[in-house]
TORKE-629139 format. One record per residue (C-alpha): residue number from 0; chain; x, y negated, z. Coordinates in steps of 0.5 Angstrom, whole numbers, plus 500, padded with zeros to 3 digits. Each point is the difference from the previous one (the first is absolute). Example, Ala and Ser with C-alpha at 12.3 -4.5 7.8 and 13.67 -1.06 7.14 Angstrom:
# residues 2
+-----+--------+-----+-----+-----+
| num | chaine |  xx |  yy |  zz |
+-----+--------+-----+-----+-----+
|   0 |      A | 525 | 509 | 516 |
|   1 |      A | 502 | 493 | 498 |
+-----+--------+-----+-----+-----+
END
This chain:
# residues 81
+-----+--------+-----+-----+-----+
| num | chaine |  xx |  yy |  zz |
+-----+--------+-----+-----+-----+
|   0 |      A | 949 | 846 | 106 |
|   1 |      A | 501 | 494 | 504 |
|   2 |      A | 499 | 493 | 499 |
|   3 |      A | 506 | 496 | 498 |
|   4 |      A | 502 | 494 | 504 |
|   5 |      A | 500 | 495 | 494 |
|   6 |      A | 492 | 502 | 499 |
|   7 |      A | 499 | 498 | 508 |
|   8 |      A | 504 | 493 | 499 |
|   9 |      A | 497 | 499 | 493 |
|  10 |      A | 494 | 501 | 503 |
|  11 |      A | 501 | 495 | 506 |
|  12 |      A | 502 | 494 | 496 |
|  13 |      A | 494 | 502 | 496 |
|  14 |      A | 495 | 498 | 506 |
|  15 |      A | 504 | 494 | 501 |
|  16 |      A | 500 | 497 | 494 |
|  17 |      A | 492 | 503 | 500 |
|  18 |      A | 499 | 495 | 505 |
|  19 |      A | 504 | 494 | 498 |
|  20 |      A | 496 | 500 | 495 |
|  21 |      A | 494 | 501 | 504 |
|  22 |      A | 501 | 494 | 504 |
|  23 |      A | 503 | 495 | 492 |
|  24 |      A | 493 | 502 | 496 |
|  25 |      A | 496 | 499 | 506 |
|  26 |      A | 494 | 495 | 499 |
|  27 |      A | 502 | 492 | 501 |
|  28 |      A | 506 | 496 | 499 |
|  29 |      A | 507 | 503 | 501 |
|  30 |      A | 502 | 497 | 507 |
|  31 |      A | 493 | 502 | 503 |
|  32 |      A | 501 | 507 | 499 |
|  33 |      A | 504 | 505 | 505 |
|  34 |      A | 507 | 500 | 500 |
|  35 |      A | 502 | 508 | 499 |
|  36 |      A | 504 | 500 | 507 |
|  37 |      A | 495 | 497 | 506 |
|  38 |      A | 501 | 501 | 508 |
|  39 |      A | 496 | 497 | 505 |
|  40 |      A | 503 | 503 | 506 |
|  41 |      A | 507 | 498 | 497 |
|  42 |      A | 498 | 494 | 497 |
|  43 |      A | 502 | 502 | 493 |
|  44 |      A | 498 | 498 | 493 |
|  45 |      A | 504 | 501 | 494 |
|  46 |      A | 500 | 502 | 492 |
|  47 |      A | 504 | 505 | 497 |
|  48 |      A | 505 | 497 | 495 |
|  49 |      A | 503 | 506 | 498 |
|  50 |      A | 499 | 507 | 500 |
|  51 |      A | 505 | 506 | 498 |
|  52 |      A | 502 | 507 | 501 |
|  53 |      A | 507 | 504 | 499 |
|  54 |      A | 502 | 506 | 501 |
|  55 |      A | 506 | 504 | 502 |
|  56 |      A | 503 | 507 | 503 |
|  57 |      A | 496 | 499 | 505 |
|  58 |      A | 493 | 497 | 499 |
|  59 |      A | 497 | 494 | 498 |
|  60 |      A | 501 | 493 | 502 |
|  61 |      A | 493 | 496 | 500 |
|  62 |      A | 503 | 492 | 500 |
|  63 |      A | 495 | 494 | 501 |
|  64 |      A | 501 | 492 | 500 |
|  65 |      A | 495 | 496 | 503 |
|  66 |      A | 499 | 492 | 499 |
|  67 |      A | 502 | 498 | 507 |
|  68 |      A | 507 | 503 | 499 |
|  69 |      A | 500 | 506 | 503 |
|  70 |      A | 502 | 507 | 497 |
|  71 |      A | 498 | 507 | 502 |
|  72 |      A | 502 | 507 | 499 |
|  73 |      A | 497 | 507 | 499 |
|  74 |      A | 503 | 505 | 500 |
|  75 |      A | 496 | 506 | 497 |
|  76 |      A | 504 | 507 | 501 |
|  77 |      A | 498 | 508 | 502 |
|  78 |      A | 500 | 503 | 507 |
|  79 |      A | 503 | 506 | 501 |
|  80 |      A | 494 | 505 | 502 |
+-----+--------+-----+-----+-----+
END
């Protein structure tokens, strides 16, 4: 038996929003907590505002929408052996 493509992408969104909860019930006031997306090499410092997960023939689609604007992509799919 394999593992099915949507278990793998579930699992994905799962540590995401694990860690976008991490970083909201952290101790202190909202705005000196970490935002979810940091980057020091590039300069990066953002909030997740919207998570979601779709699926088709083909495999899954990961979507997230940070605050600064900027939308993302991942694309979760098997490999041929």
């Amino acid at each position: 038996m394999t593992t099915q493509l949507g278990s793998i992408a579930a699992m994905i969104c799962e540590l995401i929003e694990t860690h976008m909860l991490a970083c909201e019930s952290g101790p202190g006031q909202p705005h000196d907590r970490p935002p979810h997306i940091t980057s020091e090499q590039h300069g990066t410092r953002a909030d997740i505002e919207r998570l979601s997960c779709a699926g088709d023939d083909d495999g899954y689609e990961i979507l997230l929408t940070l605050d600064d604007g900027s939308s993302f992509r991942v694309r979760v799919e098997e490999t041929a052996r």
